[in-house]
Residue frames as qw, qx, qy, qz and C-alpha x, y, z in Angstrom:
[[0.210, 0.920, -0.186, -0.272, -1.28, -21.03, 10.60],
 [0.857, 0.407, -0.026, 0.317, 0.93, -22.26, 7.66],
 [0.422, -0.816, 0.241, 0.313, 4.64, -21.35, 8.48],
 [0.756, 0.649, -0.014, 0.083, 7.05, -20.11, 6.04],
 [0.718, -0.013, 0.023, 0.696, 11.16, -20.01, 5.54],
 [0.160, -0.667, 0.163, 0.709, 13.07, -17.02, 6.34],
 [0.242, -0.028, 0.558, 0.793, 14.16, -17.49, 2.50],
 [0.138, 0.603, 0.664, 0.420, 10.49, -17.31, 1.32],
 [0.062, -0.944, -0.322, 0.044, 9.79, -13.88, 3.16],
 [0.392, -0.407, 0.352, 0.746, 13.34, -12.98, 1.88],
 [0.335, 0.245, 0.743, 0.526, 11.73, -12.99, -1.60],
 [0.098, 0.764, 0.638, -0.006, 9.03, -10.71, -0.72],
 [0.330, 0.287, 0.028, 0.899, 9.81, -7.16, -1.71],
 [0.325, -0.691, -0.643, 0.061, 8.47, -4.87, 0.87],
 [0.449, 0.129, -0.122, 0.876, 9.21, -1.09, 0.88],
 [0.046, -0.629, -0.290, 0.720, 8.18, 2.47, 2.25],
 [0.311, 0.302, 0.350, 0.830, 6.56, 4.16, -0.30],
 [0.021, 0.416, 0.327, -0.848, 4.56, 7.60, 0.12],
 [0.303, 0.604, 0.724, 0.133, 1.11, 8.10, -1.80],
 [0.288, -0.129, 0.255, 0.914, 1.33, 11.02, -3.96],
 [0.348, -0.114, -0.429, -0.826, -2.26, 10.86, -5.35],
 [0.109, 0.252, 0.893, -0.356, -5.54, 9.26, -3.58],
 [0.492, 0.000, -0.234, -0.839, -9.17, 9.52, -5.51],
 [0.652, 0.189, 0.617, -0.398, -12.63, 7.26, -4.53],
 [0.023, 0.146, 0.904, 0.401, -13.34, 4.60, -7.36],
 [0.494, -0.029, -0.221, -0.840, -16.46, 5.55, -8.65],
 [0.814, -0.078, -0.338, -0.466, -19.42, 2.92, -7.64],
 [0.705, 0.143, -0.653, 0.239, -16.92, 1.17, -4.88],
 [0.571, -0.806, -0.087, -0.134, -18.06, 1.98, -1.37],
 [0.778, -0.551, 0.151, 0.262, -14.27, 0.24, 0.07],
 [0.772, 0.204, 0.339, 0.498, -12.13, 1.19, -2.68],
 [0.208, -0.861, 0.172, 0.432, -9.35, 4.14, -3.22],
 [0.663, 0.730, -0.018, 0.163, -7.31, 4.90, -6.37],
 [0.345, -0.882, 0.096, 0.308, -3.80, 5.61, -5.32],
 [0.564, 0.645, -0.374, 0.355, -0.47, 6.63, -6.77],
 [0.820, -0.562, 0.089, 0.054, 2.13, 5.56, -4.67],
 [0.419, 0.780, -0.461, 0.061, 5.49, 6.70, -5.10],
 [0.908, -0.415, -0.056, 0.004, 8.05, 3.42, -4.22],
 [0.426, -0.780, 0.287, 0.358, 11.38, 4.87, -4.63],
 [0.579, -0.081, 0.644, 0.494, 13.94, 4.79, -7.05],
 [0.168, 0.294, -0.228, -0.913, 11.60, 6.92, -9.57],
 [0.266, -0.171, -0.905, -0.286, 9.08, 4.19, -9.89],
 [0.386, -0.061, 0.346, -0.853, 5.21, 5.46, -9.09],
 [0.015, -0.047, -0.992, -0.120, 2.61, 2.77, -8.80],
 [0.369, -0.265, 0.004, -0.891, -0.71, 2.78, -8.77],
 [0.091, -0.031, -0.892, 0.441, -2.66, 0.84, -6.08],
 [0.563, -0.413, -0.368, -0.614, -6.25, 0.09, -5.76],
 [0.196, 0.185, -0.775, 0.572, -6.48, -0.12, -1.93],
 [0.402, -0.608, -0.540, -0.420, -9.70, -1.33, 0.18],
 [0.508, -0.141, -0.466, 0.710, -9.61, 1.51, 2.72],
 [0.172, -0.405, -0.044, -0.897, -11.86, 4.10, 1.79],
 [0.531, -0.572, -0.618, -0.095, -13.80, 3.07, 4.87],
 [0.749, -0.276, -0.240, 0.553, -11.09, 3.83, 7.23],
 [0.155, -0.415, 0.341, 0.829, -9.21, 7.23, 5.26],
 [0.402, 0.827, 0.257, -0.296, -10.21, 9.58, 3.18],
 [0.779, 0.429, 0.164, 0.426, -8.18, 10.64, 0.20],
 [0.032, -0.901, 0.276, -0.334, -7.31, 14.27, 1.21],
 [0.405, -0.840, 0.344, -0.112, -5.85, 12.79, 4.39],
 [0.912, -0.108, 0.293, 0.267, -3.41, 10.08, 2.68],
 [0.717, 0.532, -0.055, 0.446, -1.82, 11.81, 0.14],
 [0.090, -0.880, 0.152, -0.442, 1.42, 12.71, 1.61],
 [0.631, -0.576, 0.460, -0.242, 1.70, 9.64, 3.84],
 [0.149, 0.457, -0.862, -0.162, 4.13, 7.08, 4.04],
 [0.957, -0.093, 0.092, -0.258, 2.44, 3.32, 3.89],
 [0.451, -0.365, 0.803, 0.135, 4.30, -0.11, 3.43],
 [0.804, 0.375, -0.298, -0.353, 3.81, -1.57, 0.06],
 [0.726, -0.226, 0.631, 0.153, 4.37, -4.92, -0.51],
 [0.404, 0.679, -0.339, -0.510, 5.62, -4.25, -4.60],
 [0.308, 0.242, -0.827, -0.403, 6.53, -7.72, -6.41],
 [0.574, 0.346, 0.635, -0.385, 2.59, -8.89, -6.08],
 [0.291, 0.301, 0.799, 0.432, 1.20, -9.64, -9.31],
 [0.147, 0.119, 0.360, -0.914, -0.77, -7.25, -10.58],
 [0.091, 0.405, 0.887, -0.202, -4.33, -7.41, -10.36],
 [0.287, -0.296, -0.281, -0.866, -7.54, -5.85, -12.32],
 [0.172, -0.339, -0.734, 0.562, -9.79, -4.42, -9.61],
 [0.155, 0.722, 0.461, -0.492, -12.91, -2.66, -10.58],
 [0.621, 0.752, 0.081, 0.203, -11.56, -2.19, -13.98],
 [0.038, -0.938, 0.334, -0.084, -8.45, -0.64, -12.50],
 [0.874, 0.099, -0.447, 0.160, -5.05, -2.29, -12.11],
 [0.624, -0.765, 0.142, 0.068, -3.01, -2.55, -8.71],
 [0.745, 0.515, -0.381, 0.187, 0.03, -2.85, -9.41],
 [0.180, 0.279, -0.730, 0.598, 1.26, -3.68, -5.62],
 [0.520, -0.557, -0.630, -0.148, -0.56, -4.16, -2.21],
 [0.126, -0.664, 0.358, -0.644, -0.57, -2.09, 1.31],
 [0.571, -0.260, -0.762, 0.164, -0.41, -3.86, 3.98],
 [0.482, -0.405, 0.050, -0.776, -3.00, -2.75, 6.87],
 [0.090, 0.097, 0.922, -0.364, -4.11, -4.41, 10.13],
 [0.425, -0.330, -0.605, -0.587, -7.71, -5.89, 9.59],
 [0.186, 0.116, 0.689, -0.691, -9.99, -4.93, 12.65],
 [0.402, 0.407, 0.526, -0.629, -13.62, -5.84, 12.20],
 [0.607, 0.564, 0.498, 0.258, -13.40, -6.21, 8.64],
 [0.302, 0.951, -0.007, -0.063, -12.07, -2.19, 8.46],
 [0.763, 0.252, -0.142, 0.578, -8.02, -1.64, 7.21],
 [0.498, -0.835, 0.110, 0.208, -5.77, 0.22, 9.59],
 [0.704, 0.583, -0.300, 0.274, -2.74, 1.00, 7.57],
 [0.758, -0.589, 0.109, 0.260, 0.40, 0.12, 9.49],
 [0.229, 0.963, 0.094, 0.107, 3.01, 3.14, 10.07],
 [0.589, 0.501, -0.292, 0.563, 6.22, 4.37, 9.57],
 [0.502, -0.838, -0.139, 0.163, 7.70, 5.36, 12.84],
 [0.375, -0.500, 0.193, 0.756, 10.35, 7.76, 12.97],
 [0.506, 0.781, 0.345, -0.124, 8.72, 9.09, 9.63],
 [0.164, 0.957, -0.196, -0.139, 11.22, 11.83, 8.90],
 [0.132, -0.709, 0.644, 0.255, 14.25, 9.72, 8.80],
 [0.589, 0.170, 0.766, 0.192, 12.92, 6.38, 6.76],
 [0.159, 0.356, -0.432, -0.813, 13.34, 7.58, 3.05],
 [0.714, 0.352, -0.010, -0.606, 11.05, 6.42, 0.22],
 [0.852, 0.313, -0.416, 0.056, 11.90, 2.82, -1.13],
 [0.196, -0.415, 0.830, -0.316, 13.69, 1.62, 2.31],
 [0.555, 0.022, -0.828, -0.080, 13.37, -1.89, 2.22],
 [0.710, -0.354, -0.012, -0.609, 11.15, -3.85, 4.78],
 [0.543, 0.371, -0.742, 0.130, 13.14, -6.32, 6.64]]
């Protein structure tokens, strides 16, 4: 495993944001549509491979971890404009959660 500098994963912008919207890409078995609010008034939208895992009813509402100054990326015609960041078991994503929910606001930094 490649090992990086504190500075370089200082650089990485990593925040709490809370998905606001969640639809199934048409023709994409692993692929979700989301809106993703990341604080500050800034809503992204996020093409996430998770629809194995979660359904759309039961995300919108929840808080994830976005990683937000990725490039963004056309995915299935759609752009991402961030990434979630999920534990890979078996090949499915496990999104990975906010604990104490109620008191970590929207756009808290990831540190």
């Amino acid at each position: 495993m490649e090992k990086i500098s504190y500075d370089y994963f200082s650089r990485l912008d990593i925040r709490v944001g809370k998905v606001i919207e969640a639809s199934r890409i048409e023709r994409a078995r692993k692929l979700l549509l989301l809106k993703v609010d990341i604080g500050g008034g800034e809503v992204r939208q996020i093409v996430a491979g998770i629809a194995e895992t979660y359904s759309p009813e039961e995300l919108v509402g929840r808080k994830v971890i976005v990683l937000a100054n990725i490039e963004p990326r056309k995915i299935f015609g759609y752009e991402s404009q961030g990434m979630l960041l999920a534990a890979d078991v078996e090949g499915k994503a496990y999104l990975l959660k906010v604990d104490k929910e109620d008191q970590v606001p929207v756009g808290a930094r990831v540190r």
